[in-house]
C-alpha positions in Angstrom: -0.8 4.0 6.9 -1.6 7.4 7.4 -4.8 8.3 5.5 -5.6 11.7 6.0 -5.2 14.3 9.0 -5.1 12.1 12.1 -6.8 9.5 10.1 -4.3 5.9 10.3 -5.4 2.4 9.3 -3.2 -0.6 10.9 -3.9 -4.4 9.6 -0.9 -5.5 11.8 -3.2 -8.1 13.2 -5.6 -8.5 10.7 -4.4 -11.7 8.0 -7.5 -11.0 6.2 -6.3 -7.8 5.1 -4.4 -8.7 2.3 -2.3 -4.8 1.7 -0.6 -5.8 4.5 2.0 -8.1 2.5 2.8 -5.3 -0.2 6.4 -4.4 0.1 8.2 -0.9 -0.6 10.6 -1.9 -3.4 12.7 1.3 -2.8 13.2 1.9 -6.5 10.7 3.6 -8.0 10.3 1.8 -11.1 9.7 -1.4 -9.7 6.3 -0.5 -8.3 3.1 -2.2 -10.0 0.7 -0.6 -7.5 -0.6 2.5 -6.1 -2.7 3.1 -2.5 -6.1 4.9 -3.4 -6.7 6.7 0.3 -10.0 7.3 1.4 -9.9 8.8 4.8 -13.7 9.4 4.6 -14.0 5.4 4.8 -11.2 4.4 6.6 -9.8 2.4 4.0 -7.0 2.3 0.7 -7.6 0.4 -1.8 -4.8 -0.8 -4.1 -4.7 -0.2 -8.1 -2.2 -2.2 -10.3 -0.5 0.2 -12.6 0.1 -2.9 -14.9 -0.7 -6.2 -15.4 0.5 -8.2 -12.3 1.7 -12.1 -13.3 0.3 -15.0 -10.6 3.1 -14.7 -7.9 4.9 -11.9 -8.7 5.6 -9.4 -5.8 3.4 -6.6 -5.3 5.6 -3.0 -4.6 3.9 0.1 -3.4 5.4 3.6 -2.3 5.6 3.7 1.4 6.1 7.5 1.3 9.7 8.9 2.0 8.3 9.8 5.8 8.2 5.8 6.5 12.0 5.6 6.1 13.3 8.4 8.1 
C-alpha cells in the first residue's frame, strides 16, 4: 500500500497483520471500511464506515492505480 511519496507498507508475510485479508469489492457501495494513511508512522489504520456483523467481509478501496 502506497502511503505517501516513496512511503509503501507490505504485510505479505506478516499473518499478524490483520489489513492484509481486506478485499477490494469493486463496487463502491459495498465498502464498510476506509484506510486512514499515516506515512509519518509507517502504518494505515482501518475505520468501519458502519457497523460490521461477526463474519461479514471487510471491502476497502484499493485505489483505481491497483487495477491497471
Amino acid at each position: 500500500m502506497r502511503l505517501g511519496p516513496q512511503v509503501y507498507v507490505d504485510p505479505f508475510d506478516d499473518k499478524t497483520v490483520l489489513g492484509r485479508y481486506i478485499n477490494d469489492p469493486r463496487n463502491r457501495l459495498l465498502q464498510n471500511v476506509i484506510f486512514d494513511k499515516r506515512p509519518e508512522e509507517q502504518c494505515a489504520y482501518v475505520i468501519a464506515k458502519r457497523d460490521i456483523a461477526a463474519g461479514e467481509e471487510i471491502f476497502a478501496d484499493y485505489g483505481r492505480w491497483y487495477w491497471l
